[in-house]
N, CA, C and O atoms as a GROMACS GRO file, in nm:
protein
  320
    1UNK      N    1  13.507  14.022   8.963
    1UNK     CA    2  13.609  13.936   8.910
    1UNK      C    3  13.547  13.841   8.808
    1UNK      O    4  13.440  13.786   8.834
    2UNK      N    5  13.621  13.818   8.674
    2UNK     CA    6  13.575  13.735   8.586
    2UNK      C    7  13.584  13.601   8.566
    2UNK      O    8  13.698  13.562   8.536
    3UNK      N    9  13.474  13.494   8.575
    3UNK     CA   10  13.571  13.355   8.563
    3UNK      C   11  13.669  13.353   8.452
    3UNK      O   12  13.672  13.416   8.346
    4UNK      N   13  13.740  13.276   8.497
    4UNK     CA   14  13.806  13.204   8.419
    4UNK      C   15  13.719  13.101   8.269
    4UNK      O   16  13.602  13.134   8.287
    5UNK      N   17  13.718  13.028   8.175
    5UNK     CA   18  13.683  12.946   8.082
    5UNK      C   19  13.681  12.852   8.159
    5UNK      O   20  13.568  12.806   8.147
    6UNK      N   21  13.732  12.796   8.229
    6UNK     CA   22  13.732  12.643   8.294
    6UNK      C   23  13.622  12.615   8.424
    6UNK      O   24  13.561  12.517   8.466
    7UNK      N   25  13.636  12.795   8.470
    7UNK     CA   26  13.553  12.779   8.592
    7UNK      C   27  13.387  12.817   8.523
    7UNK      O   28  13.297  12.759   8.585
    8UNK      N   29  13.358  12.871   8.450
    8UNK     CA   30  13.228  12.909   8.343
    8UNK      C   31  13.189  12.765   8.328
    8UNK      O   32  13.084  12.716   8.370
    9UNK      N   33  13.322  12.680   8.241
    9UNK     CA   34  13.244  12.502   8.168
    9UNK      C   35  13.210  12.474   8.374
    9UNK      O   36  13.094  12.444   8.402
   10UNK      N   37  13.269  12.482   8.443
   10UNK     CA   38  13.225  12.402   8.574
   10UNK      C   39  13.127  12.497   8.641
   10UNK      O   40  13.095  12.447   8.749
   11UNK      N   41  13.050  12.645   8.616
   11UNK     CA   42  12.951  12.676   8.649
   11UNK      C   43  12.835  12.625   8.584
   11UNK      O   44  12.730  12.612   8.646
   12UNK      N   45  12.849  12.589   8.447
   12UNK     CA   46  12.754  12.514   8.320
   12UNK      C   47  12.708  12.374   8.396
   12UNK      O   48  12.592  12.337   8.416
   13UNK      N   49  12.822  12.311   8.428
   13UNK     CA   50  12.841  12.143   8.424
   13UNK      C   51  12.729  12.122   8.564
   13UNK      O   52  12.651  12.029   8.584
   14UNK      N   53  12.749  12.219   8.629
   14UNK     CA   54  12.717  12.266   8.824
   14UNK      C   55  12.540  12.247   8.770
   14UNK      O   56  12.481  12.151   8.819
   15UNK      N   57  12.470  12.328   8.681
   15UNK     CA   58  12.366  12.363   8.626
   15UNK      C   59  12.316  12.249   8.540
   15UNK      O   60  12.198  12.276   8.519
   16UNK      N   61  12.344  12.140   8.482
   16UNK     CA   62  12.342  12.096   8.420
   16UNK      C   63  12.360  12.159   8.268
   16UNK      O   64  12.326  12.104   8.163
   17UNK      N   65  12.406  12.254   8.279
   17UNK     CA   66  12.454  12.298   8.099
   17UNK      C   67  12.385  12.434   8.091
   17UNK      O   68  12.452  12.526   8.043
   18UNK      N   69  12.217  12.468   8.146
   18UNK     CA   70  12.138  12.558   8.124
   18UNK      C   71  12.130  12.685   8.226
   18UNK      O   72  12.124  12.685   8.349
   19UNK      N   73  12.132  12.822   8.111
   19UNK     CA   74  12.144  12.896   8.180
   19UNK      C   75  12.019  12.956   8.136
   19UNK      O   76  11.941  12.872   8.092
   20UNK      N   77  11.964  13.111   8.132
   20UNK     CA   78  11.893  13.154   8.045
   20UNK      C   79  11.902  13.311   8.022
   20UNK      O   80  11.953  13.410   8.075
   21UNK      N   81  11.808  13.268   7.891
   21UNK     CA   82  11.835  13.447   7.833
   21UNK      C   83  11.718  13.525   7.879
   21UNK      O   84  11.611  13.463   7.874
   22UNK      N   85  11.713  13.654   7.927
   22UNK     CA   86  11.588  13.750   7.935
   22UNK      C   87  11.591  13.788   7.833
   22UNK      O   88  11.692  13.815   7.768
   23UNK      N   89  11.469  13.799   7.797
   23UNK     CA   90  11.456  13.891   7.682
   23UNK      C   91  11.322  13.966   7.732
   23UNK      O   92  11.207  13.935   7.698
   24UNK      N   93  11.358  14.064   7.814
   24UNK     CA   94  11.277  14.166   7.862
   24UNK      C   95  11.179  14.140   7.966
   24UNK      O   96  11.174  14.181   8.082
   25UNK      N   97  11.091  14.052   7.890
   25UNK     CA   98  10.960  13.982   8.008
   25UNK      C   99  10.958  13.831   8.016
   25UNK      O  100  10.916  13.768   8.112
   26UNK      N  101  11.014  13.773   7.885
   26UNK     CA  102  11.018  13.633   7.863
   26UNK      C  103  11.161  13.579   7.946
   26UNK      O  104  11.243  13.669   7.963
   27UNK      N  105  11.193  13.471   7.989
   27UNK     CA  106  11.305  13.426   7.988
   27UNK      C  107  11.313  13.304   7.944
   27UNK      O  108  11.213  13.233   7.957
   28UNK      N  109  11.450  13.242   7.874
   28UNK     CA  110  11.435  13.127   7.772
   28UNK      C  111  11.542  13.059   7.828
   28UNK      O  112  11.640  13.125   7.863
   29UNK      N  113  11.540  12.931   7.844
   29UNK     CA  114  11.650  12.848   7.838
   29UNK      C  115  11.796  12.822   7.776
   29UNK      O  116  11.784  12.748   7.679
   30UNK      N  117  11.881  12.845   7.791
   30UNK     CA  118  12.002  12.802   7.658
   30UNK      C  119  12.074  12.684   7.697
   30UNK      O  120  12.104  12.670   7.815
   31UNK      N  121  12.100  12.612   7.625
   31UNK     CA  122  12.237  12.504   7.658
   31UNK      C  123  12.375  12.580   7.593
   31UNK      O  124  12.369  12.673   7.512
   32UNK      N  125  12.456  12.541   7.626
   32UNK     CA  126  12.598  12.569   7.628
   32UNK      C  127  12.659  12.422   7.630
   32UNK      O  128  12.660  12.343   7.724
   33UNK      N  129  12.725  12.402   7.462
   33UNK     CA  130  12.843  12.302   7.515
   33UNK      C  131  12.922  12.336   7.379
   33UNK      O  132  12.872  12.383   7.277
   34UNK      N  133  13.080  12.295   7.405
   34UNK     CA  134  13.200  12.238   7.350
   34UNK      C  135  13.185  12.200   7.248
   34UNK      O  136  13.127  12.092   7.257
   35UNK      N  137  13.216  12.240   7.094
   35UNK     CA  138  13.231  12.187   7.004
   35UNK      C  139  13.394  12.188   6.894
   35UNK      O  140  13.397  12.257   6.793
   36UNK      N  141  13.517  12.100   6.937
   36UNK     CA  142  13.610  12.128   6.879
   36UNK      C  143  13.667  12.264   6.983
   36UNK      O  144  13.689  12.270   7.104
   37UNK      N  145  13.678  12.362   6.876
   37UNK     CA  146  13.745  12.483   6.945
   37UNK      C  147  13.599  12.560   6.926
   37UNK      O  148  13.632  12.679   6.932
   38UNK      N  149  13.472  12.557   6.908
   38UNK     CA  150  13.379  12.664   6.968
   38UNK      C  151  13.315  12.644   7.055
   38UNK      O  152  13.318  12.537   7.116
   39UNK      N  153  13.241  12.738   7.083
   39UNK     CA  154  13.118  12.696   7.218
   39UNK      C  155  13.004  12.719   7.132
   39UNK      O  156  12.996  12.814   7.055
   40UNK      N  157  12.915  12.628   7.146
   40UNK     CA  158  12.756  12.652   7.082
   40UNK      C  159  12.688  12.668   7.163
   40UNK      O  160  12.678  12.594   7.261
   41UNK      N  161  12.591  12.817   7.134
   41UNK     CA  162  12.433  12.801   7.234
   41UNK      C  163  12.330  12.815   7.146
   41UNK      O  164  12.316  12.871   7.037
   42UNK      N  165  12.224  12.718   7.257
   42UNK     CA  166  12.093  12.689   7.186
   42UNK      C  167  11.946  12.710   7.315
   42UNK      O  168  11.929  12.696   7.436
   43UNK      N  169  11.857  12.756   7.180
   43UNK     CA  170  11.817  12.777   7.264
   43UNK      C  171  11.687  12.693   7.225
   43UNK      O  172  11.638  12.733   7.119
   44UNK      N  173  11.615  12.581   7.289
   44UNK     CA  174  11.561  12.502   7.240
   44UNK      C  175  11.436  12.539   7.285
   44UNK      O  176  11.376  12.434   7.260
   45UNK      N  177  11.336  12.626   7.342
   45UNK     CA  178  11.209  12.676   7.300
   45UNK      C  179  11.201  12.727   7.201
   45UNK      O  180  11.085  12.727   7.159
   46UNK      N  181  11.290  12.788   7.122
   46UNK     CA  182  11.225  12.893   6.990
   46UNK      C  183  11.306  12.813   6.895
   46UNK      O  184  11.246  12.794   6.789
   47UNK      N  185  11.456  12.748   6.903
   47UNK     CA  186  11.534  12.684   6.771
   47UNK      C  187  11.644  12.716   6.759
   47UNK      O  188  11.737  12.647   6.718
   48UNK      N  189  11.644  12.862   6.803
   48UNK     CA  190  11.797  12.939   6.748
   48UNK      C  191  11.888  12.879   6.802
   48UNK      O  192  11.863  12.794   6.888
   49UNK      N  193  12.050  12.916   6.751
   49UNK     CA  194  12.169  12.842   6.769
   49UNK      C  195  12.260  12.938   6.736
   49UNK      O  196  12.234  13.014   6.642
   50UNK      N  197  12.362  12.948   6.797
   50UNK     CA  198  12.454  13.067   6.775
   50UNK      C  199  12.612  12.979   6.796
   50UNK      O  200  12.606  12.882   6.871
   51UNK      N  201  12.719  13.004   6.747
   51UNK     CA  202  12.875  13.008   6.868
   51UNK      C  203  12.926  13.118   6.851
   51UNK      O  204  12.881  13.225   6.810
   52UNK      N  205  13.066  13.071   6.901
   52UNK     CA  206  13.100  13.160   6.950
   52UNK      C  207  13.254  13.140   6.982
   52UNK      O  208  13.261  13.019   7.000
   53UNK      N  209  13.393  13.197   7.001
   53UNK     CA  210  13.546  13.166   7.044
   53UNK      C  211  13.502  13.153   7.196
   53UNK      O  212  13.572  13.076   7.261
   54UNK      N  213  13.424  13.198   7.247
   54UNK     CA  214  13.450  13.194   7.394
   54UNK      C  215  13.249  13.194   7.443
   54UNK      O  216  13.159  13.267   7.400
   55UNK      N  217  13.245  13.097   7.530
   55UNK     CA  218  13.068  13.147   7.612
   55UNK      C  219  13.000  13.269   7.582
   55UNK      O  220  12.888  13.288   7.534
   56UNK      N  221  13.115  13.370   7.630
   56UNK     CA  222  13.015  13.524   7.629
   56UNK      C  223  12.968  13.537   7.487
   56UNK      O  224  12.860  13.593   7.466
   57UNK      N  225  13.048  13.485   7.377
   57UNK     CA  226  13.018  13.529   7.225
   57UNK      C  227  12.918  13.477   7.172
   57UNK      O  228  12.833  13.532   7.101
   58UNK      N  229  12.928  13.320   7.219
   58UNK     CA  230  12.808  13.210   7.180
   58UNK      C  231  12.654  13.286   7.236
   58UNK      O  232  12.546  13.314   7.183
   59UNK      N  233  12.724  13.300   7.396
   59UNK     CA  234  12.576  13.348   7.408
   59UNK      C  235  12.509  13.490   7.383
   59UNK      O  236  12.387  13.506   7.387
   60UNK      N  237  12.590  13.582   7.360
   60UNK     CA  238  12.570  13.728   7.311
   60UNK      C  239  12.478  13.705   7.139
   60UNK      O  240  12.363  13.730   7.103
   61UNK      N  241  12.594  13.648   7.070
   61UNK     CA  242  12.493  13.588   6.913
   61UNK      C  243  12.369  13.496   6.906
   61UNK      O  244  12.296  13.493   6.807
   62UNK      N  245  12.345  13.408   7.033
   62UNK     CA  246  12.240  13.375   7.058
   62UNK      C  247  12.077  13.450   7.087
   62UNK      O  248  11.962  13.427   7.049
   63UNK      N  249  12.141  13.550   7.175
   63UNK     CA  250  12.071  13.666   7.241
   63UNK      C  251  12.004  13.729   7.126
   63UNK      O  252  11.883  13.752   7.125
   64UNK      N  253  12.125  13.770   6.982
   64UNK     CA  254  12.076  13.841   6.897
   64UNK      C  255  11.983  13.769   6.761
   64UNK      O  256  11.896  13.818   6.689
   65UNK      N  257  12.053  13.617   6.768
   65UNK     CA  258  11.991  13.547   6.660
   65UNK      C  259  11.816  13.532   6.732
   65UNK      O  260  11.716  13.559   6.666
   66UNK      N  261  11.812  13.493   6.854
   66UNK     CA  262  11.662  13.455   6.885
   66UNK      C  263  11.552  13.650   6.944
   66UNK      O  264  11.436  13.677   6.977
   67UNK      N  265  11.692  13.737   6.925
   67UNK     CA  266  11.603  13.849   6.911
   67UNK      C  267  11.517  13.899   6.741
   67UNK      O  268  11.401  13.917   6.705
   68UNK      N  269  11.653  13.907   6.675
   68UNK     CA  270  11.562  13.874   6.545
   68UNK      C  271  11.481  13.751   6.528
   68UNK      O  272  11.393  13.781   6.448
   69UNK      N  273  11.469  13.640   6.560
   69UNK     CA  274  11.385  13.566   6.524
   69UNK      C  275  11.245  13.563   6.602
   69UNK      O  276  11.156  13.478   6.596
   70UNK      N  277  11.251  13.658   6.661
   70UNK     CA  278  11.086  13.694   6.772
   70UNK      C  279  11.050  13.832   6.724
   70UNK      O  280  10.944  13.885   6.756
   71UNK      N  281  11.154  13.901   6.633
   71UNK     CA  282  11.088  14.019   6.601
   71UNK      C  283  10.990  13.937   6.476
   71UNK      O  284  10.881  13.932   6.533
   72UNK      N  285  10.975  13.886   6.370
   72UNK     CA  286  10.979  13.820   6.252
   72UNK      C  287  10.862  13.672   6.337
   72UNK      O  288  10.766  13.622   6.278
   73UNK      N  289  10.883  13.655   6.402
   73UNK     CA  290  10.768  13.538   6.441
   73UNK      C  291  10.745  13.535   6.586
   73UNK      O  292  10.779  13.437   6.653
   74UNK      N  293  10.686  13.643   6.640
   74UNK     CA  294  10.650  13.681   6.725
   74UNK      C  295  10.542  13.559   6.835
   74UNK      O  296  10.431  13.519   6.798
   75UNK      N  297  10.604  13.520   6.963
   75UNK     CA  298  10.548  13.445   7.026
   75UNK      C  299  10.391  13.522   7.081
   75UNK      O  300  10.376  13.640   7.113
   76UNK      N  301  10.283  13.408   7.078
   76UNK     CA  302  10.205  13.464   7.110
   76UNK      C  303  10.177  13.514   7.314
   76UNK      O  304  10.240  13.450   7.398
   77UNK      N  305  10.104  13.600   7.347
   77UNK     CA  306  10.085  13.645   7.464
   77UNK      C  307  10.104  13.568   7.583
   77UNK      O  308  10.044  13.461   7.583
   78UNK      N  309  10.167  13.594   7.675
   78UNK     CA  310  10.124  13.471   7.800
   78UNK      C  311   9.991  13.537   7.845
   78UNK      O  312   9.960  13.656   7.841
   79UNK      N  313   9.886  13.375   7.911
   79UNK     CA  314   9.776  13.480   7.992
   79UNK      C  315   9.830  13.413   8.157
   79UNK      O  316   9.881  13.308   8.195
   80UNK      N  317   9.787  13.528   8.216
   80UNK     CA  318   9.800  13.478   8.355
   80UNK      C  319   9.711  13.387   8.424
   80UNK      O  320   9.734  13.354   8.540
   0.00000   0.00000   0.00000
């Protein structure tokens, strides 16, 4: 079953705002908030910023803006 928009802003609000993105081995932080009629996500380890009409969009263009931007400036290695 899908939330609702209202119940998503009160899973966000629950979290303090942050959810995060995998990106395969890494996982990154995003904020999510309200701007007017969009939703903006950011993702504040690497910079990128995406919106979106609805969460899933913000954060789907997020996903893709900070995938191109790691193909192009590639984070260096974690060591264990």
């Amino acid at each position: 079953m899908a939330l609702q928009e209202n119940e998503k802003i009160s899973v966000l609000r629950l979290f303090g705002g942050w959810l995060f993105l995998d990106m395969k081995t890494r996982s990154f932080a995003v904020v999510v908030h309200k701007e007017e009629d969009l939703y903006v996500a950011e993702c504040p380890e690497i910079g990128t910023v995406d919106q979106g009409e609805t969460i899933e969009q913000a954060i789907a263009g997020l996903r893709e803006a900070t995938r191109l931007y790691l193909e192009e400036f590639p984070l260096p290695k974690e060591t264990i």
